[in-house]
N, C-alpha and C positions, 0 to 999 in steps of 0.2 A: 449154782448148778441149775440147769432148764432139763428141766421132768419130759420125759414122751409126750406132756400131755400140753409141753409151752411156757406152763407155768416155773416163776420163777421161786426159788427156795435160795434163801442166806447158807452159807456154808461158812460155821466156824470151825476151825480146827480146834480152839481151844473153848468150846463152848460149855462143858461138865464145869471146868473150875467156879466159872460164873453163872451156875444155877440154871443154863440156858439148856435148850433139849439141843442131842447132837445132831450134828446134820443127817440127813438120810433117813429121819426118824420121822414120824405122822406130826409134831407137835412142832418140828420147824416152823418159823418164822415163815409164812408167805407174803408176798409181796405182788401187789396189782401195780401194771405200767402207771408212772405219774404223768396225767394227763391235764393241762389249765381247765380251768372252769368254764365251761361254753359262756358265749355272752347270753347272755338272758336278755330282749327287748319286748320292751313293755310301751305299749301305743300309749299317748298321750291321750286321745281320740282316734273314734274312727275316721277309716282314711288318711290315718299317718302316713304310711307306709310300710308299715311294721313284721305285715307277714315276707314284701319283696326283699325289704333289708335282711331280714331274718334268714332268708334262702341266701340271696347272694351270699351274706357273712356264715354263713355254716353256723347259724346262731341257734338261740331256743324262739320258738313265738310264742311268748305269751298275754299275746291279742291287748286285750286292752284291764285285763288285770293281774295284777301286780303277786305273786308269789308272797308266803307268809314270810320267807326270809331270801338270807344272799343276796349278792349287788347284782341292780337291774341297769341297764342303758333304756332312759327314757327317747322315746320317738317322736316326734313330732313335726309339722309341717310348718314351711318360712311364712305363714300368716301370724298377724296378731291372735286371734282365736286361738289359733294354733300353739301359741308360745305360754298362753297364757291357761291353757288347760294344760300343759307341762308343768306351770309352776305347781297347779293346785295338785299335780301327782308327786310331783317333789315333795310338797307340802304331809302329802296324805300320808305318804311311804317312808318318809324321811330322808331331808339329804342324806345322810351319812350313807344310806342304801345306793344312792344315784353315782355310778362310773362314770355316767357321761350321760350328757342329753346329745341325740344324732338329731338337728335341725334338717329336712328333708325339704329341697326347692320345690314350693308349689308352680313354677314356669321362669324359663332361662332369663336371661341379666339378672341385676340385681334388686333383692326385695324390695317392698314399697316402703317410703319411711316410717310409717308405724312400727313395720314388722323387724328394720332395722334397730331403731329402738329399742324394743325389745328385748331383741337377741342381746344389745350391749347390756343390758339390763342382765337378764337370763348368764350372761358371759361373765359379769361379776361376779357370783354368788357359785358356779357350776362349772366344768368342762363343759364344753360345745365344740361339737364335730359339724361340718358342714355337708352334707351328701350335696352333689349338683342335681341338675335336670336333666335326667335323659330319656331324650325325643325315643329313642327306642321301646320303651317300658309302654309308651302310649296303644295303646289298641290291644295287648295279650293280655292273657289270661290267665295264661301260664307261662312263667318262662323254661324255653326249650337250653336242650342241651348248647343248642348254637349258639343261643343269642347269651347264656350265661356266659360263653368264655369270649365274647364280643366285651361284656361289661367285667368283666376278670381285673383288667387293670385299677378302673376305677374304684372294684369291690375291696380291692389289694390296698387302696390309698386311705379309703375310709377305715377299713381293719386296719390300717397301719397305725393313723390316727385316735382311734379309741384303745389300741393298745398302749399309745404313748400318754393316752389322758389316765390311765388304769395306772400307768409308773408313776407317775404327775402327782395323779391327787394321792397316792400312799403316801410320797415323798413330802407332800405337802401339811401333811397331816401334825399342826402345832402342839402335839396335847390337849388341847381345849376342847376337841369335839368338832373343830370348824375348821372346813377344810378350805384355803385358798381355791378361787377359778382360775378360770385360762378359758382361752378361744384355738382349736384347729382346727386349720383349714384343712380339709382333704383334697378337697378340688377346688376349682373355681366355682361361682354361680352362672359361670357361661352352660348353654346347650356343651353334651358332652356325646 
């Protein structure tokens, strides 16, 4: 039953036999819509990218520290530096907390081999999402309504991706504690 007021109330018809209040009654059962868990992203470092991903993905930002609980997507940038203050936030927060690291191209083609490296490195042990480069983000400040639904697709490929890293590593999950990695790609490393 949905109340004047939206809200949603259980209706048991047979709800007295099993000790339950009846329907229609103050002491019914309410029920809030079930809504997923926002991403929460948490910068590696500054100048991850953490607060634009955050917008684009309809995420949480939480800048560059880490919430007392609940799984975070670590952010960080396709530098060595980069990948490697990721680890030490994995390290801090604990994997078991980390959905995914989103790797964020510091400029189009493909990373320099160090940062390559790396990532293989980082891709063993974690999910990793690859965000591309886009030449659009350069110069604002803000992004506007326009240019948000300009990057729409891309935003759609990255969220595609860390939702599939989010099934991934549950399913992965051996009993031990230790969750196998994986590497997705959302896009290419090309300019997008």
């Amino acid at each position: 039953m949905v109340t004047s007021t939206g809200t949603v109330i259980d209706v048991l018809e047979t709800a007295a036999p099993w000790g339950l209040p009846e329907a229609g009654t103050p002491e019914a059962v309410k029920h809030e819509p079930l809504e997923p868990d926002p991403l929460v992203l948490v910068g590696a470092h500054a100048g991850a990218g953490t607060s634009t991903w955050a917008h684009l993905l309809h995420g949480d930002d939480a800048e560059t520290t880490a919430p007392a609980d609940g799984r975070i997507v670590v952010v960080c940038r396709s530098v060595p530096s980069g990948i490697a203050a990721a680890k030490r936030l994995i390290r801090d927060v604990g994997p078991e907390r980390v959905q995914a690291v989103l790797i964020v191209a510091d400029a189009p083609g493909q990373p320099v081999p160090a940062a390559a490296r790396e990532q293989r490195v980082l891709a063993g042990a974690n999910t990793v999402v690859f965000a591309p480069w886009m030449p659009r983000l350069r110069g604002v400040t803000e992004i506007s309504e326009a240019l948000d639904g300009q990057l729409a697709r891309t935003a759609q490929r990255v969220s595609k991706a860390l939702l599939g890293a989010s099934t991934k590593k549950k399913g992965n999950d051996d009993g031990s504690g230790t969750v196998r990695g994986g590497r997705e790609s959302a896009a290419s490393h090309g300019s997008g």
